[in-house]
C-alpha positions as CSV (number, residue, x, y, z in Angstrom):
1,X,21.8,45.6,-6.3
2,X,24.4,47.5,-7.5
3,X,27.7,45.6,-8.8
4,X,31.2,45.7,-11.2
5,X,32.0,43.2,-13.7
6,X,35.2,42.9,-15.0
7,X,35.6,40.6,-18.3
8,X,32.8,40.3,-20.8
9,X,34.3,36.8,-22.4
10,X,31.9,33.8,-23.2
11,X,30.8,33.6,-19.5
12,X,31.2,37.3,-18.0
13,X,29.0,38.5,-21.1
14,X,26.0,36.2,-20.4
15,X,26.1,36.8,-16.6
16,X,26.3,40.2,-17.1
17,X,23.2,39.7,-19.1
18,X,21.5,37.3,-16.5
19,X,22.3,40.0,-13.6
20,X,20.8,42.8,-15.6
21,X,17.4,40.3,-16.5
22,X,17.5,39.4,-12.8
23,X,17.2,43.5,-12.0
24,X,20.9,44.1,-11.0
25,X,22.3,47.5,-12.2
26,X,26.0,46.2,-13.8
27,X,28.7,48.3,-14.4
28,X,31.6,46.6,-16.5
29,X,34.7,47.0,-18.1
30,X,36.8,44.9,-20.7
31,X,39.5,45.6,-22.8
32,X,37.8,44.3,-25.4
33,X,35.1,47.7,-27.5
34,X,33.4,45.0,-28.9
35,X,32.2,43.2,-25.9
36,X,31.7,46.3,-24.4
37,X,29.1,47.8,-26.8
38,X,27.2,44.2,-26.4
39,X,26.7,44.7,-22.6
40,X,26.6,48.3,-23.0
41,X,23.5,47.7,-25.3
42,X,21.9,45.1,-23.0
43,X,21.5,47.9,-20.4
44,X,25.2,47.6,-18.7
45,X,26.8,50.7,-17.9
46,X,30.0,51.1,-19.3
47,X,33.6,52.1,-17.3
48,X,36.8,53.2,-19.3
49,X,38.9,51.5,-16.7
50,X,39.0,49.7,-13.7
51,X,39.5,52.9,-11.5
52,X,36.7,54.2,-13.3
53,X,34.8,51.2,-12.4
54,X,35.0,51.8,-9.1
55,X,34.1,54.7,-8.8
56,X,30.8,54.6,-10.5
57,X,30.0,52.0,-7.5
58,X,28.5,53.6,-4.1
59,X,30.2,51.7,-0.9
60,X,30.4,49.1,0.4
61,X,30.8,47.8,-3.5
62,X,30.7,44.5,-4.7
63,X,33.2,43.8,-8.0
64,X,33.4,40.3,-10.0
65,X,36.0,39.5,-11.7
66,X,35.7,37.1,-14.8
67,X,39.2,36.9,-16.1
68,X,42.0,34.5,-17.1
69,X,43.7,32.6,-14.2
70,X,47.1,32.9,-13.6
71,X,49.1,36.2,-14.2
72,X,46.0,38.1,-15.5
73,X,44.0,37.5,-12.5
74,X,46.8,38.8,-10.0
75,X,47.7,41.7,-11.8
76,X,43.5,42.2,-11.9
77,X,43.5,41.4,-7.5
78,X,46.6,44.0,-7.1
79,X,45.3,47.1,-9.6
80,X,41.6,46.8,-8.2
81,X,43.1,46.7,-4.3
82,X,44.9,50.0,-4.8
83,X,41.2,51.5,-5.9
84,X,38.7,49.3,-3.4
85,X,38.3,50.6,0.0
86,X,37.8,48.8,3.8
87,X,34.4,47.1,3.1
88,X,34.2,46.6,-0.3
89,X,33.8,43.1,-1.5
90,X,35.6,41.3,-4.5
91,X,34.9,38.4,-5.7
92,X,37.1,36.4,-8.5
93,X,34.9,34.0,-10.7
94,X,37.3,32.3,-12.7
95,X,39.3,29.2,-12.6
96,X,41.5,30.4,-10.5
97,X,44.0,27.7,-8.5
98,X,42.7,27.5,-5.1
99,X,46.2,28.3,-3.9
100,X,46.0,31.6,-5.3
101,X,42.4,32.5,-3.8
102,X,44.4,32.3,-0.3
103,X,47.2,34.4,-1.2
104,X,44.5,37.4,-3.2
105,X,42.0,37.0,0.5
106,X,45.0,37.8,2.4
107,X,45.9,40.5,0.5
108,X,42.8,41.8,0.1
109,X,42.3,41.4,4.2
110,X,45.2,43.4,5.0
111,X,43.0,46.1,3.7
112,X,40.3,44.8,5.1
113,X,38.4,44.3,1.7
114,X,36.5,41.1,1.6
115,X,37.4,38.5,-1.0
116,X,35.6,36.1,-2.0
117,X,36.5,33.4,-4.7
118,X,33.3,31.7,-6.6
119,X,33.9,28.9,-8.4
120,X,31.6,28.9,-11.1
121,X,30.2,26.2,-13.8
122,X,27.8,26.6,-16.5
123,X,29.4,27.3,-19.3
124,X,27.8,29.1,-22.6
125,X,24.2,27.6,-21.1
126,X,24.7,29.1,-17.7
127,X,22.9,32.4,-19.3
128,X,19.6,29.7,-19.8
129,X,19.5,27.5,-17.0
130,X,21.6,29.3,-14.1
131,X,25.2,28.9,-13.0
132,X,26.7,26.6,-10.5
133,X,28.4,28.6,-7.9
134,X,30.8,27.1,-4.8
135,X,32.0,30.3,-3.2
136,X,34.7,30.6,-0.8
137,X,35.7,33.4,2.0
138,X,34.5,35.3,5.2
139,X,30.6,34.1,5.8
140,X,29.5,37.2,6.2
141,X,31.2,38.6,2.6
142,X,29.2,35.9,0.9
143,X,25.5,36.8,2.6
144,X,26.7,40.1,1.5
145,X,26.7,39.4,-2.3
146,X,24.0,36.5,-1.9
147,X,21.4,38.3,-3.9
148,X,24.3,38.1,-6.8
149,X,24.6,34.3,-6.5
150,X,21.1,34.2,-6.1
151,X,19.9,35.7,-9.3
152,X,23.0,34.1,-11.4
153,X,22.1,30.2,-10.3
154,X,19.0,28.1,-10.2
155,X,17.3,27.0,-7.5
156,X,19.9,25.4,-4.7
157,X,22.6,26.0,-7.6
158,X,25.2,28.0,-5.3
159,X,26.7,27.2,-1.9
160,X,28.9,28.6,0.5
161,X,31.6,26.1,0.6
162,X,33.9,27.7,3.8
163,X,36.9,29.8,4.3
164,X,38.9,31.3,1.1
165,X,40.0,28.7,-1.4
166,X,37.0,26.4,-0.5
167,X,35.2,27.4,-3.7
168,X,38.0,26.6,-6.7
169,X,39.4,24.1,-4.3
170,X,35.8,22.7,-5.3
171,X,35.2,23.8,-8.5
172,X,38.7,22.4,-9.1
173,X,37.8,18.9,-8.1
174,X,34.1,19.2,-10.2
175,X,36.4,19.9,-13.6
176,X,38.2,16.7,-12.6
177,X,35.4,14.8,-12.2
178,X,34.6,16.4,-15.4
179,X,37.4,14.8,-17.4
180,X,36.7,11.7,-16.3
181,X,33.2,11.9,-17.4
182,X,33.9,12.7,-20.7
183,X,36.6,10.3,-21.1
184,X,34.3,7.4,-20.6
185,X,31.6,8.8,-22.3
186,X,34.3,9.6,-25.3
187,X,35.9,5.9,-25.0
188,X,32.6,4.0,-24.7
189,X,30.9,6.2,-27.7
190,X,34.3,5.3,-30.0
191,X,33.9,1.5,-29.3
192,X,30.5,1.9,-30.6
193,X,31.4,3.7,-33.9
194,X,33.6,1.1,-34.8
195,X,31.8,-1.8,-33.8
196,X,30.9,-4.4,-36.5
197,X,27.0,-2.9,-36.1
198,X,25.3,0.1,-37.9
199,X,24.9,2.0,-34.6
200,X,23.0,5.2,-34.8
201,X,25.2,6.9,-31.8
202,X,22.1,9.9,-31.7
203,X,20.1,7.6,-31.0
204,X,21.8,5.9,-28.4
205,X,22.7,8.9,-26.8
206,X,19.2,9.9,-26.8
207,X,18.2,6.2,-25.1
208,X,20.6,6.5,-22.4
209,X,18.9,9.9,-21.3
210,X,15.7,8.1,-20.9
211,X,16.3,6.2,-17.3
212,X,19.5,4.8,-18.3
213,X,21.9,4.8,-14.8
214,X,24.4,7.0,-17.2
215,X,21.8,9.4,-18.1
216,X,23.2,13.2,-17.9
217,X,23.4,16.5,-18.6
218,X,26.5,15.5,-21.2
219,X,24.9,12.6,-22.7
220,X,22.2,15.1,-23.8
221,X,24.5,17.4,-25.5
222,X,26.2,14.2,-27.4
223,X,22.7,13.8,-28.7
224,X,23.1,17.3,-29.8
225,X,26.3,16.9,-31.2
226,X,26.0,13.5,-33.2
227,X,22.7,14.9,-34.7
228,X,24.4,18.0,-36.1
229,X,27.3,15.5,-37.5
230,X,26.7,11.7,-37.1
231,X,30.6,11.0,-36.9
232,X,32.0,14.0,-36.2
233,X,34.2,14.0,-39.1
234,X,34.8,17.6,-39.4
235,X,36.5,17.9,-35.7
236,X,39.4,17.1,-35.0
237,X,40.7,14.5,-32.1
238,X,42.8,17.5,-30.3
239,X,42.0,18.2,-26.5
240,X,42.5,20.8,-24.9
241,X,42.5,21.7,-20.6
242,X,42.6,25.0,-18.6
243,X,44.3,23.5,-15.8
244,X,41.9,22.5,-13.0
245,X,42.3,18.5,-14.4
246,X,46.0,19.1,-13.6
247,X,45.6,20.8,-10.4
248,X,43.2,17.9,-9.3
249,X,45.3,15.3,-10.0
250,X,48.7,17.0,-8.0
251,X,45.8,17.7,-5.4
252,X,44.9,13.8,-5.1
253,X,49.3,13.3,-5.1
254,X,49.4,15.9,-2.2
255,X,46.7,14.2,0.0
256,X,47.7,10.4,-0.8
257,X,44.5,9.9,-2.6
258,X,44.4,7.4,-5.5
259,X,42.4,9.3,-8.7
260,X,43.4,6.5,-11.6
261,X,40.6,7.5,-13.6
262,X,41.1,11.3,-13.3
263,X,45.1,10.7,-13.7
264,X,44.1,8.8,-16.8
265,X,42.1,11.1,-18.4
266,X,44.3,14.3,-18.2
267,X,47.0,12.1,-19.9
268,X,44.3,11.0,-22.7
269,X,44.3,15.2,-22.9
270,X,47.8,15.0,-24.0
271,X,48.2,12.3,-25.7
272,X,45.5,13.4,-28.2
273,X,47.7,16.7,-29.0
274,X,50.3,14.1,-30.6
275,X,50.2,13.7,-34.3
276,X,53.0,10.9,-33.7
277,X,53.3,9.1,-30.8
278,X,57.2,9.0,-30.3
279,X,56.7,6.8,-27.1
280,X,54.3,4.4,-29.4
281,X,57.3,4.7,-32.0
282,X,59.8,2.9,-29.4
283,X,57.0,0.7,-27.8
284,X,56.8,-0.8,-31.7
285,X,60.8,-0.8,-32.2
286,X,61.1,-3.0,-29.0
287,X,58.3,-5.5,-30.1
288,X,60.0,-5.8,-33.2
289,X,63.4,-6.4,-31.5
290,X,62.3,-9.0,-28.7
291,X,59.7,-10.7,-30.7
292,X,59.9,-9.8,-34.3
293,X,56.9,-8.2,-34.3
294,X,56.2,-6.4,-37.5
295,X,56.5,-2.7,-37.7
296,X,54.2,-0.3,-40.2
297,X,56.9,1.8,-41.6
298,X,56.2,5.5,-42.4
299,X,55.7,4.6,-45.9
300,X,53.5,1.6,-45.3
301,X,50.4,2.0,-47.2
């Protein structure tokens, strides 16, 4: 079929590419000339704006949207409503909060566009092995653009999850999961590299992938990491999030539902953008007050 793309980043660019593989004709449009010439030369069809993206779509059109959450994606929702017409379906891919895929459907449904909002996972492999897709919105928007979510995931990779929301709702819950994950995997591979033993963490990471009960899809790509650098000595301990660890944890707060492990995970997240603890600063101070505990002074060696 016939469909828009809107953002060309590290994930719109390969799914644009994965459509056009999959026989899709893809029209797209980024700010960006450079990521426009890549799709363009991978068979794309270029637009010069999103008006003129629409337009080169027959109705009932489908357009995706691969853009920033937040700001960006609502000034995207508002611009493309004023050029979409009754029928046409839209369907936001980010990460957006699943708060905000209500608000964009009912917009959109006061025009009676259809609005669907796919949460999607993959990442920079997704153009390889397929995308994970939890879509949200009206039933029969999504059997609509199933051929899409067909060709983008592998086999049983995408599901309709319900009404608008659903699919970041659920996509927001997989990145929590997510941090927790690679906060164990992170902890327990640490305790091994400083362990009194000569521990080959490739290889270990290799081991648990064949049978272990922790075996995944992460542990593989430790493997890939610790070969390339054995102790990862040229990264730094920073970590970043885009949000969806945050918006899981005030989820679980909302709904009374105890998440220690994800809570604890997105505060590791912070705490590893401190150079200095100042908190671990007066936790010191106070030991050394109450007990005498000793104190290692910025000048201690």
């Amino acid at each position: 079929m016939k469909l828009g793309m809107i953002g060309l980043g590290r994930m719109g660019g390969n799914m644009t590419q994965r459509l056009i593989e999959g026989g899709h004709q893809v029209v797209v449009y980024d700010p960006s000339t450079e990521a426009m010439k890549l799709a363009t030369g991978l068979g794309a069809l270029p637009a010069s704006s999103l008006a003129n993206l629409v337009a080169k779509l027959e109705a009932p059109r489908v357009v995706w949207m691969m853009v920033p959450s937040g700001a960006i994606t609502t000034t995207t929702v508002n611009q493309l409503l004023t050029e979409l017409k009754p029928g046409d379906v839209l369907i936001d891919g980010g990460n957006s909060h699943y708060k905000d895929s209500v608000v964009h459907a009912e917009m959109a449904a006061k025009q009676q566009i259809h609005f669907l909002d796919a949460g999607t996972s993959g990442g920079v492999w997704g153009l390889k092995v397929g995308y994970c897709l939890m879509v949200g919105g009206e039933r029969a928007a999504f059997d609509r653009a199933e051929p899409v979510f067909k060709t983008l995931a592998p086999p049983d990779g995408y599901l309709y999850t319900g009404p608008a929301g659903s699919g970041h709702f659920v996509k927001m819950v997989h990145n929590g999961i997510e941090y927790g994950m690679l906060q164990a995997y992170g902890e327990g591979f640490e305790i091994l590299e400083k362990s009194p033993y000569p521990v080959d963490l490739r290889a270990v990471a290799h081991l648990w992938n064949q049978g272990s009960v922790i075996r995944s899809w992460l542990c593989e790509l430790a493997e890939n990491a610790f070969a390339r650098e054995p102790h990862l000595d040229s990264i730094r301990g920073y970590v970043d999030d885009t949000g969806e660890g945050r918006w899981t944890v005030q989820a679980a707060l909302e709904q009374n539902v105890p998440a220690p492990v994800l809570t604890l995970s997105l505060l590791a997240r912070i705490r590893s953008r401190q150079t200095e603890s100042f908190s671990a600063k007066v936790i010191a101070a106070l030991r050394n007050e109450f007990g005498g505990h000793a104190v290692k002074t910025t000048t201690t060696k």
